[in-house]
C-alpha positions in Angstrom: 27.6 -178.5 75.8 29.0 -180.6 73.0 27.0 -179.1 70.1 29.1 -176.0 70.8 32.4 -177.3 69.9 31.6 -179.8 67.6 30.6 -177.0 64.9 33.2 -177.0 61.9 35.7 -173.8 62.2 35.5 -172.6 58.4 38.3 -169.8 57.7 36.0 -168.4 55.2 34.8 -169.1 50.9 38.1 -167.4 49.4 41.4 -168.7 48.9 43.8 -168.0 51.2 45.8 -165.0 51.1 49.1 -165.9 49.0 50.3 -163.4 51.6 49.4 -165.4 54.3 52.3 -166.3 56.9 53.8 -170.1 56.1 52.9 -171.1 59.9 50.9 -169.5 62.8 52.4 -169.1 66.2 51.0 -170.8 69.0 50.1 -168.8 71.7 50.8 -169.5 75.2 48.2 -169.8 77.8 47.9 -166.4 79.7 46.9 -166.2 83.1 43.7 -164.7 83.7 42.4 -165.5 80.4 39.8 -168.1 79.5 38.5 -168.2 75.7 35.3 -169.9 74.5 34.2 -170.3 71.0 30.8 -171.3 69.4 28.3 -171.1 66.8 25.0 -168.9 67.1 24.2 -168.7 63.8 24.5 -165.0 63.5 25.0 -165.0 59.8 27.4 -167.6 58.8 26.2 -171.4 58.9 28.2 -174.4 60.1 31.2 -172.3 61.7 32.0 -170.1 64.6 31.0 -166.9 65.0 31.0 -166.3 68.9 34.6 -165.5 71.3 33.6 -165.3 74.9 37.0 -164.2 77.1 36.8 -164.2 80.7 39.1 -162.4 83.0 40.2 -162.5 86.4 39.1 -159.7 88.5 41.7 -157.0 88.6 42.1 -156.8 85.1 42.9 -153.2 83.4 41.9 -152.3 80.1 42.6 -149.3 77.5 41.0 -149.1 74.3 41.3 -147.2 70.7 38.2 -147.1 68.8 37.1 -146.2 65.2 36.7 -142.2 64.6 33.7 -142.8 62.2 30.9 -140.8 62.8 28.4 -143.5 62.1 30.3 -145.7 65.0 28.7 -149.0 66.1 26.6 -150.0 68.9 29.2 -152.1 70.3 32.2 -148.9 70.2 29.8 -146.8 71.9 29.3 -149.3 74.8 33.0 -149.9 74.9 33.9 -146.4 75.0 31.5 -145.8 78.0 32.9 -148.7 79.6 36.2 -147.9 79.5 35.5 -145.0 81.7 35.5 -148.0 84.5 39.0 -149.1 83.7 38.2 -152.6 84.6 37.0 -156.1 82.4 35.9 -159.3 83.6 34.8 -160.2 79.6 34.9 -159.4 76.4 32.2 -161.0 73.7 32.6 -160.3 69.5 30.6 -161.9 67.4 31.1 -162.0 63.3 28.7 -161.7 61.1 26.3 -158.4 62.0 28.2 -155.4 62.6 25.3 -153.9 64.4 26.1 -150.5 63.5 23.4 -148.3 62.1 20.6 -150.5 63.7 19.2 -147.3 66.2 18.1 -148.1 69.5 17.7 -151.5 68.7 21.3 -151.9 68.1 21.7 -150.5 71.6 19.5 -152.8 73.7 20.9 -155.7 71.7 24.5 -154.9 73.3 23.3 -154.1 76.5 21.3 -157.8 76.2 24.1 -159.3 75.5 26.4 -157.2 77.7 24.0 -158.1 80.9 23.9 -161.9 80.0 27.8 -161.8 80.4 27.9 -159.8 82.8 25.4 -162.1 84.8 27.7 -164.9 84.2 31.1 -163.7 85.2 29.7 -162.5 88.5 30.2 -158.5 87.5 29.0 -155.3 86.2 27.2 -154.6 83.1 30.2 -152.4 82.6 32.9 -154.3 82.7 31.8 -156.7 79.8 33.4 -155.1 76.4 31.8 -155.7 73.2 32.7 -155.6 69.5 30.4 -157.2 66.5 32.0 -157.2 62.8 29.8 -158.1 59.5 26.9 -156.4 57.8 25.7 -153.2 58.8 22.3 -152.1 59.2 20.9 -155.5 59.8 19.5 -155.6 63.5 21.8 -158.3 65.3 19.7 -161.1 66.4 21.2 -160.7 70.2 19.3 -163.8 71.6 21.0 -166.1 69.7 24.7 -165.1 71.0 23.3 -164.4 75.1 21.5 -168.3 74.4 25.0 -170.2 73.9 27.0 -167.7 76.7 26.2 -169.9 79.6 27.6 -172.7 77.6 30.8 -171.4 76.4 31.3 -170.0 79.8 31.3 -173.5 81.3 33.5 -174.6 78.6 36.1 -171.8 78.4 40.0 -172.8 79.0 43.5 -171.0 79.2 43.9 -172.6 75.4 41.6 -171.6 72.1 44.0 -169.2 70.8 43.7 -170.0 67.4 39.9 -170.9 68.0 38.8 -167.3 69.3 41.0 -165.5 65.9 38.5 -167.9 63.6 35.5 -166.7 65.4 35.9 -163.7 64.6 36.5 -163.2 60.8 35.0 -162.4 58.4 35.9 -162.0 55.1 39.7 -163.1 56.4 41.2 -165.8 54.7 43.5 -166.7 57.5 43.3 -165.9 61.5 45.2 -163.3 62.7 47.8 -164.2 65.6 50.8 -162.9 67.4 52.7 -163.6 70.5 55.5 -161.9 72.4 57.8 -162.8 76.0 59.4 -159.8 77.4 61.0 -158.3 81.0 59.3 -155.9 83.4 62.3 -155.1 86.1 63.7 -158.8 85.1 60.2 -160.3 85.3 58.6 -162.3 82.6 55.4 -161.3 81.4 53.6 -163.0 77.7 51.3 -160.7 75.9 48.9 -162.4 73.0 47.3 -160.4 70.6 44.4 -161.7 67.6 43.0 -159.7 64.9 40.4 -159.9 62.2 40.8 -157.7 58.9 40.5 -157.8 55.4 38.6 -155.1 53.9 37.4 -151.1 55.0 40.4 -150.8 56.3 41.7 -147.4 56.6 43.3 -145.4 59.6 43.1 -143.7 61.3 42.0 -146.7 63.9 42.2 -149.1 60.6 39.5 -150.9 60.3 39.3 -154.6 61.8 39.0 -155.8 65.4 41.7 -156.9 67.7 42.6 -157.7 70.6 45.4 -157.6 73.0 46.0 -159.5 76.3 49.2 -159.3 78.9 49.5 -161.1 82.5 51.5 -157.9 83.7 50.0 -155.6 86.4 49.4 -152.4 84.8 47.2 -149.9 85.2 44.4 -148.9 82.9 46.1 -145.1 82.3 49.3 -146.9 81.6 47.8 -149.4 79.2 45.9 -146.5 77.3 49.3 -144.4 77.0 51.2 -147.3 75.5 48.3 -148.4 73.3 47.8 -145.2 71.7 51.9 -144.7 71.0 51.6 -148.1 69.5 48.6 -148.0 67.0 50.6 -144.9 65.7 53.3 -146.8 63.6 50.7 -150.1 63.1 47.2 -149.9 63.1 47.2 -146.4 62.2 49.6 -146.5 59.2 47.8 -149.2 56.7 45.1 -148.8 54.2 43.5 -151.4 52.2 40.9 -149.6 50.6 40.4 -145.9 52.2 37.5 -146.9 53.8 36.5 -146.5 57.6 34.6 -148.8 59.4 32.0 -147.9 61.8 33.5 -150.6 64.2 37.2 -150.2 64.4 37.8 -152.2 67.5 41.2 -152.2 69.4 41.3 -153.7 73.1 44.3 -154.3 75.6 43.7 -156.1 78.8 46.0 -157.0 81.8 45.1 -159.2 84.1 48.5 -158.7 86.5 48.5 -162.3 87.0 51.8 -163.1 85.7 54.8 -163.0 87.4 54.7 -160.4 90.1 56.9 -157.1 89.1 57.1 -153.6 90.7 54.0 -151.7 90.1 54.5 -149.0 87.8 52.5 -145.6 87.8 54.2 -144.0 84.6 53.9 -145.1 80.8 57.6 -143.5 80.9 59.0 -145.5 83.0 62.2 -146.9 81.8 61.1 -150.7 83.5 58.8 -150.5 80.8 61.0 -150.6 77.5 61.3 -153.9 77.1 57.5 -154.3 77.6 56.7 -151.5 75.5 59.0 -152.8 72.4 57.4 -155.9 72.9 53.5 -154.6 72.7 54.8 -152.5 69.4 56.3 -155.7 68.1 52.8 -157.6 68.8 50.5 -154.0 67.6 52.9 -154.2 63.6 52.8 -158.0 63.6 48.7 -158.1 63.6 48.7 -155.0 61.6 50.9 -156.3 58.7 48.9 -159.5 58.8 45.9 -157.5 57.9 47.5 -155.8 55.2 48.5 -159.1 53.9 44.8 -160.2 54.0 43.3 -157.5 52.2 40.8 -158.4 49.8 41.9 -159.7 46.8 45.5 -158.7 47.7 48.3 -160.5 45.8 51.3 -157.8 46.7 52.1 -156.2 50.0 53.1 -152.5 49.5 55.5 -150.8 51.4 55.4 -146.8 50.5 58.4 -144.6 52.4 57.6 -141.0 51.8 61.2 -138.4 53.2 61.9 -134.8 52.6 58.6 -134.0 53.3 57.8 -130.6 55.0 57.3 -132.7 58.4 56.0 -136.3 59.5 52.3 -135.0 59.0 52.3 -133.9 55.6 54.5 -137.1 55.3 52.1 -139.8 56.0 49.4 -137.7 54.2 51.8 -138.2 50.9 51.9 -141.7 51.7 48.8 -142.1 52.3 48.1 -140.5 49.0 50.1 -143.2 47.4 48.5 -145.9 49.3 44.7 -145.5 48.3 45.2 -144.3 44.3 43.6 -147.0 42.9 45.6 -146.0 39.7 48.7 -147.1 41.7 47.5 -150.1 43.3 46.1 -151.5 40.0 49.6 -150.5 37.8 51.4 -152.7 40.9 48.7 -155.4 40.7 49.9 -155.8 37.1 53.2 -155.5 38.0 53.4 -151.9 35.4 56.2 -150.0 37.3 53.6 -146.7 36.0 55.9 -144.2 38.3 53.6 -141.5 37.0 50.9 -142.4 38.7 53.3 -142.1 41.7 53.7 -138.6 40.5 49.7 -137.9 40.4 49.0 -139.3 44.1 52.2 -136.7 45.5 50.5 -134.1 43.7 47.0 -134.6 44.7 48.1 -135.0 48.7 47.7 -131.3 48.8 51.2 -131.1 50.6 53.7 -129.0 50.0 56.0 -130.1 47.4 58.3 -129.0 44.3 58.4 -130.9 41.3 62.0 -130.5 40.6 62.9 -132.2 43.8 60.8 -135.1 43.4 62.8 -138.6 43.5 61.2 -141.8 43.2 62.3 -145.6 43.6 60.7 -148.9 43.2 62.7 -150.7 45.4 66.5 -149.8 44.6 65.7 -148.1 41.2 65.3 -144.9 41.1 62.9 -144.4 38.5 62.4 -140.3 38.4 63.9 -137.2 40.1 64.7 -134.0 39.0 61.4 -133.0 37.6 62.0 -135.9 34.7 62.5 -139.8 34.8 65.8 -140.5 36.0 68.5 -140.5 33.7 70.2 -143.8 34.3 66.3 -145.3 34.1 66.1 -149.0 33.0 62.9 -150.0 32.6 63.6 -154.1 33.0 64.4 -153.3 36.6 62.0 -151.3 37.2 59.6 -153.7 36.1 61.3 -156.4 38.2 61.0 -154.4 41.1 57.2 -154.6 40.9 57.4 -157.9 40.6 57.4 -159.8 43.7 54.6 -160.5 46.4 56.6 -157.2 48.6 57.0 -154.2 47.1 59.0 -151.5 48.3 58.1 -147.7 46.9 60.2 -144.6 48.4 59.6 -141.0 47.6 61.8 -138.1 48.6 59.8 -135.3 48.5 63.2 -133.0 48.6 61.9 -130.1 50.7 62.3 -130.8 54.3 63.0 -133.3 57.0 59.2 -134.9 57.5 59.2 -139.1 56.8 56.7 -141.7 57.2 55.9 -145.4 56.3 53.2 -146.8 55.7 51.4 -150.3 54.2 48.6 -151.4 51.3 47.8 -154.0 49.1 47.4 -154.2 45.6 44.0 -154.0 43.7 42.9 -156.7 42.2 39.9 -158.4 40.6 39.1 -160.3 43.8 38.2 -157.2 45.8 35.1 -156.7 43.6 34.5 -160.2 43.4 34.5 -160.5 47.5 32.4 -157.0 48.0 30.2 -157.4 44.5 28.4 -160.6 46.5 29.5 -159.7 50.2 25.5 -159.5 51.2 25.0 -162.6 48.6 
């Protein structure tokens, strides 16, 4: 049982993100939830690469899930599962994405999902899967359903920190976020853990996470809230443009925290303060992602108004957010507005030249079809300067808005993906 645990817990062969939050929040035990952690030597050597999470029985899930066409093996199990509305485990390994691996890739997850389900006493079907790495590379199952027993023996309410390790990849700091909150005037703790650095793009951005509660909700409820949630978070960053094929996001309740009135209704009004709370958790992890993105040295804020409404909106923004011409002039800190200019006009949207304004953070840098006339360059350039940067763009036409988060592009993204196989 030892040899599990005694395995070193490497956070990866980069440099940590200079984006990387100055401490990590330690999250509380969470009744109904053990965590395990080991080392099967999927891919990586001498570090983790295995979270097994056991749940009490009762607990209700929801799930969002990548909208690749090439999905994984592991989404399309999870999908069909969550038809069951129940979870007594979830197992992720890093390392092998088992995606495009055929009916291989399909036996594998239901080898793995039957050896857990064997062990927490349930259904096949209420084990939930998600594998992150390589794709196309058949996942060597019997090396993860080997070391289950073990970590099931050796799973505690602790291992917060732990399971967020095992589960990155090219991450260069776990992912963690913690919340308290009311329902009726009763406490209930939800815990969330992500893994993300690269492919990510929404809509489902790429990366794993996974989001646990001790309030007694129902799976319909859970899914209603999760998908308003993912809406202003997980679904409004962009690294790189690109969609994974295993876009992963989980929320379990176990309803073993303090005992509240059940609630039938995603709109109930008993469920503000718990539905703040999840949002809080859902933009926490997200923005920690961002801030991990490969290579990334600058977090980019990009607030697009006056669009013809919030669709063509985040489309503008989005626009912004994955010109490479834009995230390299902000990588060198170039305040190149017109390349701000290209990505609006690209979008497709409706918009009209002449009503175009721009700002890098308070400057306004162009509007009025020209560059602004009280344009100064030095602040400008100082607004690009910083490790945040805020860009806003009226688009003058009509009352859409939308925000949305990248990174820069730097030298270290082709550095990590030029040898990611190496």
């Amino acid at each position: 049982m030892a040899k599990v645990k005694a395995v070193a817990k490497k956070t990866g062969s980069h440099a940590v993100s200079p984006l990387a939050p100055r401490s990590y929040p330690k999250l509380p035990p969470l009744a109904g939830v053990r965590l395990s952690t080991g080392a099967a030597g999927v891919r990586y050597k001498d570090r983790t690469d295995v979270l097994l999470a056991l749940f009490s029985p009762g607990t209700q899930v929801a799930g969002v899930f990548t909208k690749s066409k090439t999905a994984s093996a592991p989404v399309d199990w999870c999908r069909a599962s969550l038809a069951g509305k129940s979870a007594r485990a979830l197992v992720v390994n890093s390392g092998n994405a088992n995606a495009f691996t055929g009916k291989a890739g399909f036996e594998g997850a239901k080898q793995v999902a039957d050896s857990a389900a064997a062990i927490a006493g349930c259904r096949p079907g209420e084990v939930f899967l998600a594998s992150t790495g390589v794709i196309g590379e058949p996942l060597p199952h019997s090396r993860i359903t080997r070391i289950l027993g073990d970590l099931a023996e050796e799973s505690s309410a602790d291992g917060w920190r732990a399971a967020a390790e095992a589960i990155m990849t090219t991450d260069t700091y776990p992912k963690m976020a913690t919340a308290t909150t009311n329902i009726d005037g009763k406490r209930v703790t939800i815990n969330g853990i992500a893994k993300g650095s690269g492919m990510i793009a929404p809509d489902m951005a790429t990366m794993l996470s996974f989001v646990f509660t001790d309030a007694n909700l129902p799976s319909a409820v859970l899914q209603e809230l999760l998908g308003a949630g993912v809406k202003p978070s997980f679904n409004a960053i962009t690294v790189d443009s690109d969609t994974s094929t295993s876009d992963t996001l989980l929320l379990f309740a176990t309803g073993k925290g303090a005992a509240h009135p059940a609630i039938a209704k995603a709109s109930d009004r008993r469920l503000n303060e718990f539905r703040a709370a999840l949002d809080r958790v859902l933009l926490d992890l997200a923005l920690q992602v961002v801030r991990d993105g490969e290579g990334a040295q600058k977090l980019i804020q990009i607030d697009v108004s006056g669009a013809e409404n919030d669709e063509a909106a985040k489309r503008i923004a989005l626009s912004i957010a994955n010109s490479p011409l834009v995230k390299t002039a902000i990588a060198g800190e170039d305040a190149n507005w017109g390349r701000i200019v290209m990505a609006v006009g690209k979008s497709g949207e409706k918009a009209d030249r002449d009503r175009l304004k721009i700002a890098f953070g308070d400057q306004v840098v162009a509007e009025k079809g020209e560059r602004a006339a009280k344009y100064n360059e030095a602040a400008a350039t100082k607004a690009v300067k910083g490790r945040e940067v805020a860009i806003a763009v009226d688009i003058g036409i009509g009352k859409g808005k939308a925000r949305v988060w990248t990174c820069d592009l730097t030298h270290g993204y082709i550095d990590i993906n030029g040898s990611y196989r190496s």
